[in-house]
Backbone bond lengths (Angstrom), bond angles and torsions (degrees), N, CA, C in turn:
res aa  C-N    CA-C-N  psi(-1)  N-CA   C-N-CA  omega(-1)  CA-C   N-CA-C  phi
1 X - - - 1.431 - - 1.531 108.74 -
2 X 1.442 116.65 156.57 1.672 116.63 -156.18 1.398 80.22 -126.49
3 X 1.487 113.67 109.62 1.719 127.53 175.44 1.806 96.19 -59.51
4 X 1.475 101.79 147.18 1.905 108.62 169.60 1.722 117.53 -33.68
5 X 1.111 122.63 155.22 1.109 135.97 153.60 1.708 102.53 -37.68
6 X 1.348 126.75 -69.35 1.549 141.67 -145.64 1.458 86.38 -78.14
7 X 1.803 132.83 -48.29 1.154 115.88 -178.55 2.218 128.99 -68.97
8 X 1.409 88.22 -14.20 1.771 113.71 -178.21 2.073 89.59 -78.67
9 X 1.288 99.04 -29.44 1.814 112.36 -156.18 2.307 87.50 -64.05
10 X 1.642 72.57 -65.55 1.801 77.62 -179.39 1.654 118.71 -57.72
11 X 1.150 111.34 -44.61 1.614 117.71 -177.27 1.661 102.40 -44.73
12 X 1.326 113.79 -47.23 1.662 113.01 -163.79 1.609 97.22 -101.12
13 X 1.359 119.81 3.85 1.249 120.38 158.78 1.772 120.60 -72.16
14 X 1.627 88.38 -60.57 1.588 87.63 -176.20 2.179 106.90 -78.21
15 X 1.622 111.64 7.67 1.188 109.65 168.03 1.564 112.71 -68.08
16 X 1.470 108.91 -59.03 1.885 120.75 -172.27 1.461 81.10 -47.93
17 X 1.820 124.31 -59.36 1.437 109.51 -148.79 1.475 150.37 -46.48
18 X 2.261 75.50 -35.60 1.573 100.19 176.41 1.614 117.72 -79.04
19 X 1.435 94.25 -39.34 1.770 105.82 -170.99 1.795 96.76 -54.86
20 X 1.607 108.84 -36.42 1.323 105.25 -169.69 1.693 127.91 -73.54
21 X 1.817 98.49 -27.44 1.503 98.22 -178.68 1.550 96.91 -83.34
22 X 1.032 129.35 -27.81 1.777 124.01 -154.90 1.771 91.50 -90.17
23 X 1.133 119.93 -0.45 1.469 124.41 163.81 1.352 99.71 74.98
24 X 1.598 139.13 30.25 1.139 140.76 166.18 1.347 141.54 -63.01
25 X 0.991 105.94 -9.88 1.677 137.04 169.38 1.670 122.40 -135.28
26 X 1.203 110.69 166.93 1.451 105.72 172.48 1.463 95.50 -132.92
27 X 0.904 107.81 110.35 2.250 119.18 172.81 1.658 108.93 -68.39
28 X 1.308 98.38 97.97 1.155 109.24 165.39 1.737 121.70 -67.21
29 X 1.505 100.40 -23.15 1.757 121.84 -171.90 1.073 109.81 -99.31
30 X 1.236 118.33 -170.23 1.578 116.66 148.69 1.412 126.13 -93.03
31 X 1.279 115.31 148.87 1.764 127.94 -168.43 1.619 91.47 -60.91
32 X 1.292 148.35 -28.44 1.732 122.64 171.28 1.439 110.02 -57.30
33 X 1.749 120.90 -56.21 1.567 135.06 -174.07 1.676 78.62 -39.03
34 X 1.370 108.31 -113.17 1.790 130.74 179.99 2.273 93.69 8.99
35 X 1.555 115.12 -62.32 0.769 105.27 -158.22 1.602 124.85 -64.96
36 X 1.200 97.16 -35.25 1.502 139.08 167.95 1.760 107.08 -37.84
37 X 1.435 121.12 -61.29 0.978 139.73 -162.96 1.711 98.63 -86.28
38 X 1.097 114.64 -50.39 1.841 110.82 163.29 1.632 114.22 -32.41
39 X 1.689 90.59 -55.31 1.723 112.55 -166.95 2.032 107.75 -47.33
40 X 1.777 96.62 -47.20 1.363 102.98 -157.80 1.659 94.47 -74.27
41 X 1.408 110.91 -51.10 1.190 108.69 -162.82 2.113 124.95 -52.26
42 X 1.543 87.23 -31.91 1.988 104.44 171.48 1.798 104.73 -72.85
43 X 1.499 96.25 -39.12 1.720 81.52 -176.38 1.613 105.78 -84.23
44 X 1.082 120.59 0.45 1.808 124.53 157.79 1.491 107.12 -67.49
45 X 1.138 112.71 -62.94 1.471 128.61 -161.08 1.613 103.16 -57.11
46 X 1.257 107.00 -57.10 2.121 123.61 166.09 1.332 96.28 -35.17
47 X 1.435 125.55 -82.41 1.097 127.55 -167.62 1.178 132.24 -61.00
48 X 1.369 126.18 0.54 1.263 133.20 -171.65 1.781 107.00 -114.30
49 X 1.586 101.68 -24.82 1.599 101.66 158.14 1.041 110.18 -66.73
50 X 1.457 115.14 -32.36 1.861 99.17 -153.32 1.344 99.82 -67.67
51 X 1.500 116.27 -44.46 0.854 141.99 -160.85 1.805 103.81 -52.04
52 X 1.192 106.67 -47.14 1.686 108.84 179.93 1.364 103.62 -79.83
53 X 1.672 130.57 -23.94 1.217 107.90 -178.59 1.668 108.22 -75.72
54 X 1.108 117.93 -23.31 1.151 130.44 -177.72 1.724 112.93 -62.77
55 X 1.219 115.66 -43.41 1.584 131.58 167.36 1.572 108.54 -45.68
56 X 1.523 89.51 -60.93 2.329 105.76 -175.44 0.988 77.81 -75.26
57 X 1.050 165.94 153.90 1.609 159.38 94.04 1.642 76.85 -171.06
58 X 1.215 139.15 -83.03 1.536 128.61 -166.92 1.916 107.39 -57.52
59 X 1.247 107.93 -29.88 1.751 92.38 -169.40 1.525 91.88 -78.09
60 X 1.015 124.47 -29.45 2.158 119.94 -169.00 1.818 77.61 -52.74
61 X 1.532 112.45 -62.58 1.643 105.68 -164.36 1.018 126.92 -48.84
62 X 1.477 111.04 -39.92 1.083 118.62 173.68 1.708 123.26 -66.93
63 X 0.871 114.82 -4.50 1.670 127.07 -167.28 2.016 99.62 -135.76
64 X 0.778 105.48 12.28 1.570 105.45 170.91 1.439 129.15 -48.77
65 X 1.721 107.39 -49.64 1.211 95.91 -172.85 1.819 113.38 -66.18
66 X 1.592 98.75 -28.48 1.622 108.81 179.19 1.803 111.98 -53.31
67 X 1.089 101.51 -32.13 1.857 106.40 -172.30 1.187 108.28 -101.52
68 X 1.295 127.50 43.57 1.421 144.33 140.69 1.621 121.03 -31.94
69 X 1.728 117.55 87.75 1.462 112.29 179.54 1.714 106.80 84.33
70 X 1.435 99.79 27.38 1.557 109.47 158.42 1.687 90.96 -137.42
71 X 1.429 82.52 156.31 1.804 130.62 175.71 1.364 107.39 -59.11
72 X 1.600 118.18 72.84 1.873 110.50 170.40 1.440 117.82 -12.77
73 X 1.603 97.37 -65.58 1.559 117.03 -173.30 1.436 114.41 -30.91
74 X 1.250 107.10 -47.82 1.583 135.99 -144.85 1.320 75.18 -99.04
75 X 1.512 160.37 -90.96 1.333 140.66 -147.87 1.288 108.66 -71.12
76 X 1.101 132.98 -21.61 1.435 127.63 -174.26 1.964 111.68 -67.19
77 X 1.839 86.47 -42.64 1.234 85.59 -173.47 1.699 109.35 -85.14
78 X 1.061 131.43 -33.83 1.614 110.09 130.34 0.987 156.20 43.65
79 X 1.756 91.26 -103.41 1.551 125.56 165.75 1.164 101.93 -72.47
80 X 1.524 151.73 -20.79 1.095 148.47 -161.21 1.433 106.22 -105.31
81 X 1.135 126.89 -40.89 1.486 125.12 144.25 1.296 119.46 -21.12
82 X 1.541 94.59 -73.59 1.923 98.93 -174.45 1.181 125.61 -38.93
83 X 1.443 89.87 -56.36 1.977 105.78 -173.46 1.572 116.30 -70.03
84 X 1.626 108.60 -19.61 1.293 106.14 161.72 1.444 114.87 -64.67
85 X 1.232 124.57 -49.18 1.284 125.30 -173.05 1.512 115.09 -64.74
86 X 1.481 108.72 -29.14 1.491 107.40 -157.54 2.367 84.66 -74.52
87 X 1.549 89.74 -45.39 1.391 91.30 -175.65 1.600 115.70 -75.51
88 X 1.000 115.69 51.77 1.954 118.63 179.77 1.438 123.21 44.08
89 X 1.678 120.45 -6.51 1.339 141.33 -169.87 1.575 116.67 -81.49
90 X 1.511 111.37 104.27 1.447 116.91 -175.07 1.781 100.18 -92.38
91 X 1.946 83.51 133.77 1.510 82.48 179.52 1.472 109.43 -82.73
């Protein structure tokens, strides 16, 4: 599931905030750019799970009658493993 815009808004809000008081960076830009780039990169990351759960979630269907007296849940998440790995994507 791909959390709101406004909740991705705060996440990369309180990101600039922390990196900024604990002196973890030095902002060459301004804290919107910095924030901006937090913003895109989580709503990449959202979308690219959904996106694989969405993949395992159609092959379990697609392979249903074979997984007779197994745990959907349990192969989906699985399959969602795999395809993360096969696709470079750490969950």
């Amino acid at each position: 599931m791909i959390p709101s815009e406004s909740y991705l808004g705060r996440i990369a809000d309180t990101l600039v905030a922390e990196l900024l008081k604990n002196d973890l960076v030095d902002l060459t830009g301004d804290r919107a750019t910095l924030r901006e780039r937090f913003f895109a990169v989580l709503r990449k990351n959202f979308s690219e799970d959904a996106e694989l759960e969405r993949d395992a979630e159609a092959f379990a269907n697609e392979h249903r009658r074979e997984m007779i007296g197994m745990d959907t849940s349990k192969v989906v998440a699985l399959v969602k493993q795999r395809l993360a790995k096969e696709r470079g994507f750490i969950l």
